[in-house]
C-alpha positions in Angstrom: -95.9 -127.2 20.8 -94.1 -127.1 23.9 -95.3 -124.5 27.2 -92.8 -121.5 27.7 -92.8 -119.3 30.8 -94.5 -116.4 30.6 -95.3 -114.5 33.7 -97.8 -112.4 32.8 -100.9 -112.5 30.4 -99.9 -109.8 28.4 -97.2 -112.4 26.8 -100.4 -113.8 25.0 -99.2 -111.2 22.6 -95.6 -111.5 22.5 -93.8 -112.9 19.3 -90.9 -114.7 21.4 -90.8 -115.6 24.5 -88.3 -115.1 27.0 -86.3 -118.3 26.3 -85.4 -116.8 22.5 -88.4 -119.0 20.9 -90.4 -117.6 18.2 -93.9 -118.3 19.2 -96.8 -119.3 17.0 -100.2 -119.7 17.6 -100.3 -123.0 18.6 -97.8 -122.4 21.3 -98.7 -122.5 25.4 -97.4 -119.7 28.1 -97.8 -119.7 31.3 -96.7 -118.3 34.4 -96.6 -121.7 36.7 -93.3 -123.5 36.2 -94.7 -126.5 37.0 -96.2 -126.8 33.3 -93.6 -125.4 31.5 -91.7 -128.2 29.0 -89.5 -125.9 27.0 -86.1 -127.0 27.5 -84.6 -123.8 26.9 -86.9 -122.0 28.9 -85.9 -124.6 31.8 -82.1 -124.2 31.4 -82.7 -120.0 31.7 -85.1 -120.4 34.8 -82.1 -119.5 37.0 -81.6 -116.2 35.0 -85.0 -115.2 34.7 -86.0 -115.4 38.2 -82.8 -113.4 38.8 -83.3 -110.6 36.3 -87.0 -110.8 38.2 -85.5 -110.5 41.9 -82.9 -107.8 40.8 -86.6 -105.8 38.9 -88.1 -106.0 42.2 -85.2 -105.3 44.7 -84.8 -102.2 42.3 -88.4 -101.2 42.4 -88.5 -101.3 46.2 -85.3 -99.1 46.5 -87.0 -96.6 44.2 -90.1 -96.9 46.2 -88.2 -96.1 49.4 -86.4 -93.2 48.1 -89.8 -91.9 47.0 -91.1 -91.9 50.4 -88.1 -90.5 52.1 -88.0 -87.6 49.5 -92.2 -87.3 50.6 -91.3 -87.4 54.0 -88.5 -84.4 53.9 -90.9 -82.9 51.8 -93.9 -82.9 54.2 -91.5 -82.1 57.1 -89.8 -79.0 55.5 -93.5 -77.8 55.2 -94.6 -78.3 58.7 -91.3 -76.2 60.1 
């Protein structure tokens, strides 16, 4: 069976991995794209480590939001 990426160990339980392939039990994940020899999941590695940079750049921006609506909030409390 050939390795798929899988960044996280909760994929141990995932039915299809993020290239489309139906995993079985004998198949490999793993998180280090150094090991992985799925061809498909090669070809997509551009567009998964987008949709993962656009996650995280969409995370932050909530984050900051957050913090500036805890700030004003803090501030209205101390005028």
């Amino acid at each position: 069976m050939r390795t798929h990426f899988y960044p996280t160990s909760a994929g141990e339980d995932a039915e299809r991995g993020p290239c489309g392939t139906w995993l079985g039990e004998a198949s490999n994940l793993t998180g280090d794209w150094d090991r992985v020899d799925c061809r498909r999941c090669i070809r997509s590695k551009a567009k998964m480590l987008g949709a993962h940079v656009a996650e995280e750049r969409a995370i932050v921006e909530q984050m900051g939001d957050m913090a500036d609506f805890m700030k004003s909030a803090v501030g209205e409390r101390h005028d």
